[in-house]
C-alpha positions as CSV (number, residue, x, y, z in Angstrom):
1,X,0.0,0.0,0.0
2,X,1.1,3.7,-0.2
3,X,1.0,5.9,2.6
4,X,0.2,9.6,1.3
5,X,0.5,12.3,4.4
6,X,-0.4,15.6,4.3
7,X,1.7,18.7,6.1
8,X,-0.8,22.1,5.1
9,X,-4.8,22.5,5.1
10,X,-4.1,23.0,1.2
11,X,-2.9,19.5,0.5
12,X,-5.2,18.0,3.1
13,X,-8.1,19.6,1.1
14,X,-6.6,18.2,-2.0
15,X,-6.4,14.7,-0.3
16,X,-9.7,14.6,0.5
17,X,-11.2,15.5,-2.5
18,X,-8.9,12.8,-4.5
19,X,-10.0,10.4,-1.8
20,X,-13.5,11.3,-2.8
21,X,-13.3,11.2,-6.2
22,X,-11.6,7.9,-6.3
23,X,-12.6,5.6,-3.4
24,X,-12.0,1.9,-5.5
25,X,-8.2,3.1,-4.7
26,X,-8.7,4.4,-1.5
27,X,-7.9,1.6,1.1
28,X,-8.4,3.8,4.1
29,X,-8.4,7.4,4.8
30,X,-7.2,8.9,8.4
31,X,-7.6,12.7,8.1
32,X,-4.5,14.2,6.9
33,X,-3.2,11.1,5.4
34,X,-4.4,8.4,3.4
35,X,-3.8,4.6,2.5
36,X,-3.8,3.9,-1.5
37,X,-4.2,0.5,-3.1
38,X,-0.3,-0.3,-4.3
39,X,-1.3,0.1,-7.9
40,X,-0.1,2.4,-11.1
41,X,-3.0,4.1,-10.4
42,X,-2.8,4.6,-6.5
43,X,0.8,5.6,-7.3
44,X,-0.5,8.5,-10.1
45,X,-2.6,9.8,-7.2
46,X,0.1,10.3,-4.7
47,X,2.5,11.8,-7.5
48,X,0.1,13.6,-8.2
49,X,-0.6,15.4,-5.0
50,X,3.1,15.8,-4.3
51,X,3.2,17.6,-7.6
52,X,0.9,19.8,-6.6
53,X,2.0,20.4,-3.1
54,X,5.7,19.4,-3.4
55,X,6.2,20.6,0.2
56,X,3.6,19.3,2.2
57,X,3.0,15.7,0.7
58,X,4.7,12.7,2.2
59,X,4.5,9.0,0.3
60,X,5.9,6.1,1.9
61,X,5.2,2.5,0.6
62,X,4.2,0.5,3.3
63,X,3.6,-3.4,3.8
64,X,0.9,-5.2,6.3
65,X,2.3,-6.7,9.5
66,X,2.7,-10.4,10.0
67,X,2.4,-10.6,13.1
68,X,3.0,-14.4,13.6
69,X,6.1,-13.9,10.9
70,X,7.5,-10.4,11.5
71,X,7.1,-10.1,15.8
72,X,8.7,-12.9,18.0
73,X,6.4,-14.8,20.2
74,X,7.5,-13.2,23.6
75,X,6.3,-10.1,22.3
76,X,3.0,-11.4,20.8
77,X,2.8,-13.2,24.7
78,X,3.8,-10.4,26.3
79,X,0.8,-8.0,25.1
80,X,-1.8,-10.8,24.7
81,X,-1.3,-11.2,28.9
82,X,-1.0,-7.1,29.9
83,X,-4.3,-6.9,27.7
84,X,-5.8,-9.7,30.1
85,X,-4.0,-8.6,33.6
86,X,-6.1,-7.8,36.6
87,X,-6.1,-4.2,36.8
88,X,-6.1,-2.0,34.1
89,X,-4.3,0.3,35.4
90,X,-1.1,-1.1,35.9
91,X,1.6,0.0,33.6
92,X,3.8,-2.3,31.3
93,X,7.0,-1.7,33.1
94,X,5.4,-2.5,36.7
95,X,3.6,-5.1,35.2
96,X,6.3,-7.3,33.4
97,X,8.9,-6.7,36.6
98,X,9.8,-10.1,37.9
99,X,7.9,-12.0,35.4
100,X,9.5,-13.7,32.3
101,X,8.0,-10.9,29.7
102,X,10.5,-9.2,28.1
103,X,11.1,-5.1,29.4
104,X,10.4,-2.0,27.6
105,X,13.6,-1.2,27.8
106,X,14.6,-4.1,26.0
107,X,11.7,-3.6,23.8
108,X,12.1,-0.5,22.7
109,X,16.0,-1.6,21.7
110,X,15.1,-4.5,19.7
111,X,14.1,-4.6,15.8
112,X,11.3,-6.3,14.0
């Protein structure tokens, strides 16, 4: 998919008016950005809008998470049993202490 964000109320208009206009490529639409179908066509669209607002238009290709595939099991683990603890207001870090679920420090330093 391509992932077309907007940086001024111009291009944002601009967005949303091509998202209107052509909603068999849309995939999804957040506000000021926008998912296209990863076609020709999808791409013309977000060339298109970066022609026209060469500033204030972002495109990134993007690919859909695996998350069996692409995120190791102690992480998958790890958020299935925080979204099923006991009080929802205990934070990750306090949470995972003493416990064989990995910490956010060591979270936040490792790569998909």
């Amino acid at each position: 998919m391509l992932l077309v964000v907007t940086y001024s109320r111009a291009a944002r208009t601009t967005l949303r008016n091509v998202c209107r206009t052509h909603e068999e490529t849309v995939v999804r639409r957040f506000g000021r950005a926008a998912l296209f179908e990863d076609t020709a066509y999808g791409a013309f669209l977000a060339l298109r809008l970066r022609e026209k607002h060469p500033d204030d238009v972002q495109i990134e290709r993007t690919a859909p998470l695996n998350e069996f595939a692409d995120v190791p099991a102690d992480v998958r683990e790890a958020a299935v049993a925080y979204e099923d603890r006991d009080a929802a207001s205990v934070p990750y870090p306090k949470f995972s202490a003493g416990t064989d679920h990995p910490d956010p420090d060591d979270l936040r330093a490792r790569e998909l």
